[in-house]
LUMKEGU-982278 format. One line per field, with one value per residue (C-alpha): residue number from 1; residue in one letter; x, y, z. Coordinates in steps of 0.02 Angstrom, whole numbers, plus 50000, padded with zeros to 5 digits. Example, Ala and Ser with C-alpha at 12.3 -4.5 7.8 and 13.67 -1.06 7.14 Angstrom:
num <- c(1	2)
residuo <- c(A	S)
X <- c(50615	50684)
Y <- c(49775	49947)
Z <- c(50390	50357)
END
This chain:
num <- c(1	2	3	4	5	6	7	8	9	10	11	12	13	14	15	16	17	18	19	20	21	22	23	24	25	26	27	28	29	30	31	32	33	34	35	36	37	38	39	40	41	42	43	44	45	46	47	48	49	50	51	52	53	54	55	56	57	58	59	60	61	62	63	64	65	66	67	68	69	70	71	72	73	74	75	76	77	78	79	80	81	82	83	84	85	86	87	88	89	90	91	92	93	94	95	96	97	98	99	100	101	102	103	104	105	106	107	108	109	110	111	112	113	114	115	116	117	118	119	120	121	122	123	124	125	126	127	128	129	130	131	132	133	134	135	136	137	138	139	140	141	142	143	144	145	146	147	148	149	150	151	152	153	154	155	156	157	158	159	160	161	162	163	164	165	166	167	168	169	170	171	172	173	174	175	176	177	178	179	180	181	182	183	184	185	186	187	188	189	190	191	192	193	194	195	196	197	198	199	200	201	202	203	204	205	206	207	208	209	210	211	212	213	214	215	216	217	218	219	220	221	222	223	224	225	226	227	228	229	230	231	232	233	234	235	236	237	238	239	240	241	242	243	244	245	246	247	248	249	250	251	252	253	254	255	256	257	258	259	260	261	262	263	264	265	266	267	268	269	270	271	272	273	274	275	276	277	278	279	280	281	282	283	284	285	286	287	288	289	290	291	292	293	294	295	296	297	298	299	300	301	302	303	304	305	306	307	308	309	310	311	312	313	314	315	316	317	318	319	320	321	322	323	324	325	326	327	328	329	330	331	332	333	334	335	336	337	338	339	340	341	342	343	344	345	346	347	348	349	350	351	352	353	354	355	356	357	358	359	360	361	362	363	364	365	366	367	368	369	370	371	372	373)
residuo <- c(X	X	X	X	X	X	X	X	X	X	X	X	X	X	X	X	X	X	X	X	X	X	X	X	X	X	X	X	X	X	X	X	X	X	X	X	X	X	X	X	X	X	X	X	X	X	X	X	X	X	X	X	X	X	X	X	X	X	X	X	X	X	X	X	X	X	X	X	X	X	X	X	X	X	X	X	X	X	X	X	X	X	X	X	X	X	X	X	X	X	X	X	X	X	X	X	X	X	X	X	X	X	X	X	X	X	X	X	X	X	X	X	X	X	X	X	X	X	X	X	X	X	X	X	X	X	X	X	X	X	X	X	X	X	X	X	X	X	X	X	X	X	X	X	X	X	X	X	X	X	X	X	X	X	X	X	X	X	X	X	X	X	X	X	X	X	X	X	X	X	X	X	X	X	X	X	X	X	X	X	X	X	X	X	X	X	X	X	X	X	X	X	X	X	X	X	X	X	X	X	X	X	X	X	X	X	X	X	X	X	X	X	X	X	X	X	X	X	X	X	X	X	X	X	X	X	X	X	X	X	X	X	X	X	X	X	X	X	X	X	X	X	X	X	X	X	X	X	X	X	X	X	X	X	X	X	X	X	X	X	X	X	X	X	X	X	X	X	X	X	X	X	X	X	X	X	X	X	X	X	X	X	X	X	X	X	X	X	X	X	X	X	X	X	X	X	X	X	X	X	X	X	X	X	X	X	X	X	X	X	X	X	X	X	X	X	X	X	X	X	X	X	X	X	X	X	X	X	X	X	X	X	X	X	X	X	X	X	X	X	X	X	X	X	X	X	X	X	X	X	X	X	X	X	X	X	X	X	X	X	X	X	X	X	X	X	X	X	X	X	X	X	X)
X <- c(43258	43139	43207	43151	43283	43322	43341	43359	43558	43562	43599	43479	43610	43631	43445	43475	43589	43535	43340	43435	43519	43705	43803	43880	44036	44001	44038	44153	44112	43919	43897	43936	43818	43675	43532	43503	43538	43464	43299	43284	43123	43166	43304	43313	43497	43471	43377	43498	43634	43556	43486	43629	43667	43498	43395	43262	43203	43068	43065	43227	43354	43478	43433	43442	43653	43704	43820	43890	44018	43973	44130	44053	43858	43925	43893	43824	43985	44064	43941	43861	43688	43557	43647	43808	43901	44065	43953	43832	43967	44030	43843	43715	43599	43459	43419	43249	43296	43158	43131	43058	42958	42897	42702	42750	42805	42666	42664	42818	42928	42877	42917	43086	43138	43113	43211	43378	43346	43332	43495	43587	43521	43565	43735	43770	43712	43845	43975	43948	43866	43972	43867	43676	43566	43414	43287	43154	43165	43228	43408	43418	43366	43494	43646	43555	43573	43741	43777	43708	43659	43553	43416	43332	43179	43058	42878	42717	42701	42553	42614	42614	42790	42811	42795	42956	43005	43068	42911	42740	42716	42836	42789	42876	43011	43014	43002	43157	43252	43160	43250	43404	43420	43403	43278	43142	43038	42895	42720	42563	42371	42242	42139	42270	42238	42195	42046	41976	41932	41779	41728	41800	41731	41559	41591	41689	41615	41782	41893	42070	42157	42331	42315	42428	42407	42343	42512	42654	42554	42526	42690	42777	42889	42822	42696	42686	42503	42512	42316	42266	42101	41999	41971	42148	42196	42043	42128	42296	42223	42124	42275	42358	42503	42443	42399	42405	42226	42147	42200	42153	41977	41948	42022	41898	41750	41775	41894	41935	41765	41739	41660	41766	41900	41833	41788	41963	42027	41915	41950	42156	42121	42027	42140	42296	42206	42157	42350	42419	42259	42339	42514	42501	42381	42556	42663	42570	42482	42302	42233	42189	42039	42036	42080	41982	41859	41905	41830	41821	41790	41721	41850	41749	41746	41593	41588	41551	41673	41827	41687	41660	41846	41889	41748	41810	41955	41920	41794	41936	42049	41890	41858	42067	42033	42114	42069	42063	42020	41947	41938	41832	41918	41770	41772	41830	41672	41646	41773	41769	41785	41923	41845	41783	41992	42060	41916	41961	42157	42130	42041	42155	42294	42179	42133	42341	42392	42276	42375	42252	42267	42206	42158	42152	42032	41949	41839	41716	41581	41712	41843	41719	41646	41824	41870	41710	41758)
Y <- c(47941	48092	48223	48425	48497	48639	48612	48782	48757	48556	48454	48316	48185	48269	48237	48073	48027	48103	48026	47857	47935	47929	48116	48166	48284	48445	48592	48713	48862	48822	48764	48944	49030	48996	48907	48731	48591	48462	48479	48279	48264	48084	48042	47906	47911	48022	47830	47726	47814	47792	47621	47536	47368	47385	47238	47276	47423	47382	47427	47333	47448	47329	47186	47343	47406	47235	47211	47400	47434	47534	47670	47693	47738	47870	48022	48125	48197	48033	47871	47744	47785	47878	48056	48100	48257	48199	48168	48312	48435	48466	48530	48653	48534	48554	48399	48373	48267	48157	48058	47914	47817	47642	47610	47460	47574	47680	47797	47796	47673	47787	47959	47860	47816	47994	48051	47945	48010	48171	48186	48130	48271	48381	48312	48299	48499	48531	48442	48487	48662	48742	48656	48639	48776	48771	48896	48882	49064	49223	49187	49038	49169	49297	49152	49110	49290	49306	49143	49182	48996	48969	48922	48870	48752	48849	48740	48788	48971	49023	49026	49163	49173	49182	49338	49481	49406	49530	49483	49433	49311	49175	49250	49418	49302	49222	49392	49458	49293	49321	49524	49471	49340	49192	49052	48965	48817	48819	48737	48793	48737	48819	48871	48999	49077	49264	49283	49112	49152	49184	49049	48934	48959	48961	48783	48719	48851	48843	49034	48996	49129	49098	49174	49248	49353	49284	49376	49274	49137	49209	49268	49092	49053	48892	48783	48631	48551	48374	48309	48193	48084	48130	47943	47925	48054	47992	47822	47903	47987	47838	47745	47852	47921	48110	48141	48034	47936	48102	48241	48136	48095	48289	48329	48206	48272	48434	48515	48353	48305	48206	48338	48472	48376	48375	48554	48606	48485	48555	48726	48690	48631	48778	48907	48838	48836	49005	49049	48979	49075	49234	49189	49148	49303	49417	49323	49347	49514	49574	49570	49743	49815	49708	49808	49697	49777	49857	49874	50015	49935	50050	50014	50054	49978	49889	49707	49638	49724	49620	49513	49632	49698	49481	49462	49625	49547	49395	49480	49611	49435	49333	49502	49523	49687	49822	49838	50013	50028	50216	50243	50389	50458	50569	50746	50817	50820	50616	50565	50361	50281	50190	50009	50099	50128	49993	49895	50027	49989	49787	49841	49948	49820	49674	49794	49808	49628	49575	49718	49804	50032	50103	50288	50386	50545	50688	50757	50622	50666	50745	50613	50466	50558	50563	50377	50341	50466)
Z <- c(49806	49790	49679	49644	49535	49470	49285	49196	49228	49211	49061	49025	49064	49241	49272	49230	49327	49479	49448	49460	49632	49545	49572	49402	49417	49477	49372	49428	49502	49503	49685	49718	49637	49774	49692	49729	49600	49712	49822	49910	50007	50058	50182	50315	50332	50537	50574	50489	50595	50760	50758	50658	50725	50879	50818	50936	50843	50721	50554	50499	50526	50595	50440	50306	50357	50430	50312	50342	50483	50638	50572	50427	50512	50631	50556	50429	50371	50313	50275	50182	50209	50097	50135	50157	50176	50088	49931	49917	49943	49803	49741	49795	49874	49997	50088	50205	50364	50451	50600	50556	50700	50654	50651	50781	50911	51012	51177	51262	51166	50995	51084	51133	50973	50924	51047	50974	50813	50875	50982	50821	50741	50856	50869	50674	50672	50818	50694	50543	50574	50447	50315	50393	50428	50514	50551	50712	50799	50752	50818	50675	50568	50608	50591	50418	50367	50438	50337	50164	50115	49969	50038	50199	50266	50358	50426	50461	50356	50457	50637	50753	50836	51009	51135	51103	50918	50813	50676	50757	50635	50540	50355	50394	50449	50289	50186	50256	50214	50047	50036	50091	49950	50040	49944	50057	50054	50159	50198	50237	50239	50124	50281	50323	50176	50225	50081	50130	50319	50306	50186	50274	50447	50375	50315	50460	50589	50639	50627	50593	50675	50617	50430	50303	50148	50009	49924	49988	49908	49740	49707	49757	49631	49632	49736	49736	49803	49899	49893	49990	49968	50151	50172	50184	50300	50419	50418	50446	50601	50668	50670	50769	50641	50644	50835	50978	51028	51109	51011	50867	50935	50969	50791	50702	50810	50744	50627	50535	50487	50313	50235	50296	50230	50064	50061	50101	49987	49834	49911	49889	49698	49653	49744	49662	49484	49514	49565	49396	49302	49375	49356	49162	49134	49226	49084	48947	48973	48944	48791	48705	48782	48923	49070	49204	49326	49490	49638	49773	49964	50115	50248	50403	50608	50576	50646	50456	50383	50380	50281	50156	50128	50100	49989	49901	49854	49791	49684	49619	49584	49475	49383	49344	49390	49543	49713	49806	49981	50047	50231	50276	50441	50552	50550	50732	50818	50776	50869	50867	51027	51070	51033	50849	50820	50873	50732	50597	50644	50611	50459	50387	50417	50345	50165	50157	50199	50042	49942	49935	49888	50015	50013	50176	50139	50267	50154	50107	49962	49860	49889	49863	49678	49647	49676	49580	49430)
END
């Protein structure tokens, strides 16, 4: 049993009892308050409850609950599987659900397997809907708000969400869960990392083009880096566990090479090290004298410049130190053409997604000796 807790509000003998997976009384009145006591990465129990009693399903489902009656593996709300509702309720728990597909099964007979666990999810989430939550378009996320729970699971950070969403991308999703007082876990690669683009397609020669701001990363209230060795996620996608056979032989031709893998790995150790640098320097304060140095970046609709603004920042984070952005708009006989705006536009937007300042100014010499000054 994989436990995160929450400890600032839990005795030591509640941690130890839950490490050892027993549920001490719950305290009134706590479960209320909206903050999770419980965070459980691990649960089988949606497999348990749909191959109970099928010994043709590898894995040893059947062998594992023989002894437990089909009544009692029928749903989540009652049972005596890993999770179940009747338990946890009584505390502020958030519990991760998985499909788990045996490594014996491939191709069709894995995919079906899937499918039985799925429609058990689905069908526990019809049931007991008044105590899960899920959140995979913007109509989960307007039942989540209209709900209020304490928190919510939302995957894959970086993606773009599709056509006519009310946010173009999932991490304004997130944000406004985030402002409305809602608590979310969520995942996302270091390559989406907006300051990291550009390093990262000169190593890979690959431009991730799903990205977010280097912000929502740094002010996580807590992060949590899984490393893997790249040796074992190349075996992991040779054998077929990651991507089926020809997805996974494109991946490992290019993306997934060894040493990208290991530059993106050393890339994730660094970046988080760097995160906790920051984090402790916002706790404790600068020391006397030490204001940092800051940096002023030329926002312009040059092709390099998106370069330049990233690099800016990362320089303005190593040196602890502000960073300003100054666009110099044309007089009214430089009109920029229409491709020159739209570059400027993406620009602009790029120097504020990394948080950046950025000035606006029409009158350029005096403006820029007054940045400067």
């Amino acid at each position: 049993m994989g436990l995160f807790m929450t400890l600032e509000d839990a005795s030591a003998e509640e941690a130890a009892l839950l490490w050892e997976g027993v549920l001490p009384e719950a305290v009134p009145g706590e479960a209320a308050e909206g903050r999770p006591r419980v965070f459980d990465l691990h649960c089988d129990t949606l497999d348990r409850l749909a191959f109970h009693g099928d010994p043709s399903v590898p894995g040893g489902f059947a062998a594992h609950d023989a002894r437990i009656p089909a009544a009692r593996m029928s749903s989540l709300a009652d049972n005596d599987a890993h999770v179940s509702l009747s338990r946890t309720e009584p505390f502020a728990w958030c519990q991760c659900f998985a499909a788990f597909v045996p490594d014996e099964a491939r191709g069709d007979a894995a995919w079906a397997l899937f499918e039985r666990v799925r429609r058990v999810w689905e069908r526990e989430l019809e049931r007991c809907g008044d105590k899960l939550a899920r959140a995979r378009s913007m109509a989960d996320v307007d039942a989540a708000l209209a709900r209020k729970p304490g928190l919510i699971l939302v995957d894959e950070l970086a993606h773009t969400n599709a056509p006519g969403s009310r946010h173009a991308k999932r991490y304004r999703d997130v944000e406004e869960l985030l402002h409305a007082g809602i608590d979310v876990f969520t995942t996302v690669n270091v390559q989406h990392l907006e300051s990291l683009n550009d390093k990262v397609s000169a190593t890979t020669e690959v431009v991730v083009q799903e990205r977010i701001p280097d912000r929502i990363f740094d002010y996580a209230s807590s992060v949590e880096l899984v490393d893997l060795d790249p040796d074992d996620l190349l075996e992991r996608l040779e054998g077929g566990k990651i991507y089926g056979a020809e997805r996974a032989e494109t991946a490992l031709a290019n993306f997934f090479s060894k040493k990208n893998l290991a530059y993106l790995r050393e890339l994730a150790l660094r970046r988080t090290a760097d995160r906790l640098n920051r984090n402790l320097e916002r706790g404790l304060g600068r020391a006397a004298g030490d204001a940092g140095d800051d940096v002023l970046v030329h926002v312009s609709p040059s092709a390099g410049n998106a370069t330049v603004i990233r690099a800016a920042a990362r320089l303005a984070a190593a040196y602890r130190g502000t960073l300003t952005a100054l666009v110099m708009e044309p007089v009214d006989d430089q009109k920029l053409s229409e491709e020159d705006a739209r570059a400027l536009h993406a620009n602009v937007e790029l120097a504020e997604e990394l948080g950046e300042d950025v000035s606006d100014e029409r009158t350029p010499l005096q403006k820029l000796r007054d940045a400067f000054n």
